[in-house]
N, C-alpha and C positions, 0 to 999 in steps of 0.2 A: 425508425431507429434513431434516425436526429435527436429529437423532441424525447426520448427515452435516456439518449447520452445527455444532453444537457441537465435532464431531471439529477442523474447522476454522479453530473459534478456539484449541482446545488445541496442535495442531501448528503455526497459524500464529505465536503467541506464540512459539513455540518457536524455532523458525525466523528470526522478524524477531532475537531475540537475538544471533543469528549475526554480524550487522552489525557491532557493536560490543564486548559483554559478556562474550561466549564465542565459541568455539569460531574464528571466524572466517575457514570454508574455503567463504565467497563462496557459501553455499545461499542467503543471505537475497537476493540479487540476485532482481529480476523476473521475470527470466527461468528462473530455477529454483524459485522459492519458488510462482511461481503454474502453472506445472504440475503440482508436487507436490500442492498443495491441490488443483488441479482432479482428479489420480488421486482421490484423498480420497474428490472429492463423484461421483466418476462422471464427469466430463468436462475429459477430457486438454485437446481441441482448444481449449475457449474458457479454459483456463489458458493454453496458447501464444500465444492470439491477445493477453490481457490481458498475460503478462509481457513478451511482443515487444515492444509500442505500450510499454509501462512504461519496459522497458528502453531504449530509442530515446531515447524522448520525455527522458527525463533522463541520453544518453551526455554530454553536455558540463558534469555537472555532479557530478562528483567530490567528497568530502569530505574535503578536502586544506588541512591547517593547519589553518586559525583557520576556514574558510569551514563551517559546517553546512548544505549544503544542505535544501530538504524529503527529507521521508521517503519513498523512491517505492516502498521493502521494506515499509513499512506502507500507503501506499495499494495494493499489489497486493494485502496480505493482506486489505484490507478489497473491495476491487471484485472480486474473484475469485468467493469466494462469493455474493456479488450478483448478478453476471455469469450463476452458473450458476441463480439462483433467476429470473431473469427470462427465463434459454430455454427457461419453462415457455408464453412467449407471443411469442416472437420466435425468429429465428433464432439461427446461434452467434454472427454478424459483429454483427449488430444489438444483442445482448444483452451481446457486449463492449463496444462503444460505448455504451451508456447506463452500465455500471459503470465503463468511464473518465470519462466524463465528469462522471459523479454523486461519484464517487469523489477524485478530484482535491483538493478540501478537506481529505482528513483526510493526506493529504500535510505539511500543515501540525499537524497534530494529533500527527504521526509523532514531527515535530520537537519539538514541546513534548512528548511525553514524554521522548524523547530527552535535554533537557535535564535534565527535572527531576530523572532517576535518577541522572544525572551529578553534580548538584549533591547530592543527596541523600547517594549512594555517597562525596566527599567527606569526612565529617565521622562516615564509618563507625568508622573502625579506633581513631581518637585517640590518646592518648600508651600506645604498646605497653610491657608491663612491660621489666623488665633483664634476664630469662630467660623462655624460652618463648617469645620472641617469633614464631616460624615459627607454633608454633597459634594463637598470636593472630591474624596476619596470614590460615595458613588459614580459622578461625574468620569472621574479618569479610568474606572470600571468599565462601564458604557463603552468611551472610548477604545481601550484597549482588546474588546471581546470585540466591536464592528472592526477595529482594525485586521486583528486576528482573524477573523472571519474571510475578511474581503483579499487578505494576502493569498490565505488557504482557497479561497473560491479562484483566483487568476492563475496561482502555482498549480494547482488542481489540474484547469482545466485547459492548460497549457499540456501538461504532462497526458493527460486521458486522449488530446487533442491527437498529437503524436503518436501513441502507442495504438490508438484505434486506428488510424491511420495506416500504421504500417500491418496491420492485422488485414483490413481491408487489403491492403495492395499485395501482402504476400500471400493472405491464405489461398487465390485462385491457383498461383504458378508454382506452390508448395509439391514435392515429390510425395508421395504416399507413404515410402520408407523412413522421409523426417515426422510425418504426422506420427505414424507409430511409435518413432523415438520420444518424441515430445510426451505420447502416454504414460512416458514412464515418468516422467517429472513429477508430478506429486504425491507418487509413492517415495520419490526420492527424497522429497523436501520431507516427510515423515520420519521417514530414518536418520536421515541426518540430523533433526530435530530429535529423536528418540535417545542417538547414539551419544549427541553432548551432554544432555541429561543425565545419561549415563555416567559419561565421564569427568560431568562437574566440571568442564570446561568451559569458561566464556569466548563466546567467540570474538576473534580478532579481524582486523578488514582485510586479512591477506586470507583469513581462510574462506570469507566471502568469494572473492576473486581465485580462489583456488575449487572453490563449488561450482561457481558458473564456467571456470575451462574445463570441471568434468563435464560438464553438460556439454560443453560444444564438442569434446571430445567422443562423448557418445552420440552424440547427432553425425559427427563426421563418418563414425566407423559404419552408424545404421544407414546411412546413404550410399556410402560406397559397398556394402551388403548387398 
């Protein structure tokens, strides 16, 4: 499982880059990024289950202009392997739902690196000579993509480090009645993704944080059931 999470954060770094930095032929979508990592780790099925709910849960929220949505190519890369480290004690449906759920914060984590390679990448190239300029530009190219790489491989796998982590430690002492809540997560993040669609509405970070207290809300009430 080690040697299967590390593969995970190398190809998922790689991957999430796609978004933005390189390459940009739409692998880093949810939808593809986290089946891929789930071939990786051994399981296709709960990579489909997590990019699906992923990819749903943020269709109405495009990064168009000025708008940076969260990260939802970094939260799949970080809930995926999660996902599959916790259907050592739950089911596929159950152990998707606890890594969306759990997972959902670094969404915001996405974004702040997002940012900061951006700004960073900025103040790369500086004032190019009066010839050569094409190597120069190469040159700070290079640069900028191993930079970008090598932030996304640490942030990565910082974030994968943790969330698998706590996967391992809670899924044995986990009650049965929160497994079954957790099943419903990624029908949840479908609808909810379905329903702003509907209503042409962007989403904002309070209704982020107003989606993850239904969840704990419904985890509270299926426990105490």
């Amino acid at each position: 499982m080690t040697v299967s999470i590390v593969l995970s954060v190398i190809a998922g770094s790689l991957l999430w880059l796609d978004r933005v930095f390189v390459f940009q032929f739409m692998i880093s979508r949810p939808i593809i990024l986290s089946p891929l990592l789930g071939l990786i780790m051994g399981n296709v099925t709960i990579g489909l289950l997590v990019g699906a709910s992923l990819e749903l849960l943020w269709l109405n929220a495009p990064p168009v202009g000025a708008y940076l949505p969260d990260d939802d190519s970094f939260c799949a890369a970080v809930a995926t392997p999660a996902a599959i480290c916790a259907s050592a004690y739950m089911n596929d449906v159950s152990s998707a739902g606890f890594a969306i759920t759990a997972g959902l914060p670094f969404a915001v984590v996405g974004r702040i690196l997002d940012t900061h390679i951006r700004n960073l990448n900025q103040d790369l190239l500086g004032l190019p000579p009066a010839q050569g300029i094409e190597r120069a530009i190469g040159r700070a190219m290079g640069k900028a993509i191993a930079r970008s790489y090598l932030l996304a491989l640490i942030t990565l796998g910082i974030c994968i480090g943790l969330l698998c982590t706590a996967a391992i430690s809670i899924g044995p002492i986990m009650p049965d009645s929160v497994k079954i809540a957790f099943s419903y997560m990624p029908v949840a993040g479908i609808a909810v993704g379905l329903a702003g669609l509907v209503m042409k509405d962007i989403p904002r970070p309070g209704k982020t944080g107003l989606f993850i207290l239904g969840m704990i809300i419904v985890l509270m009430v299926s426990w105490i059931l």
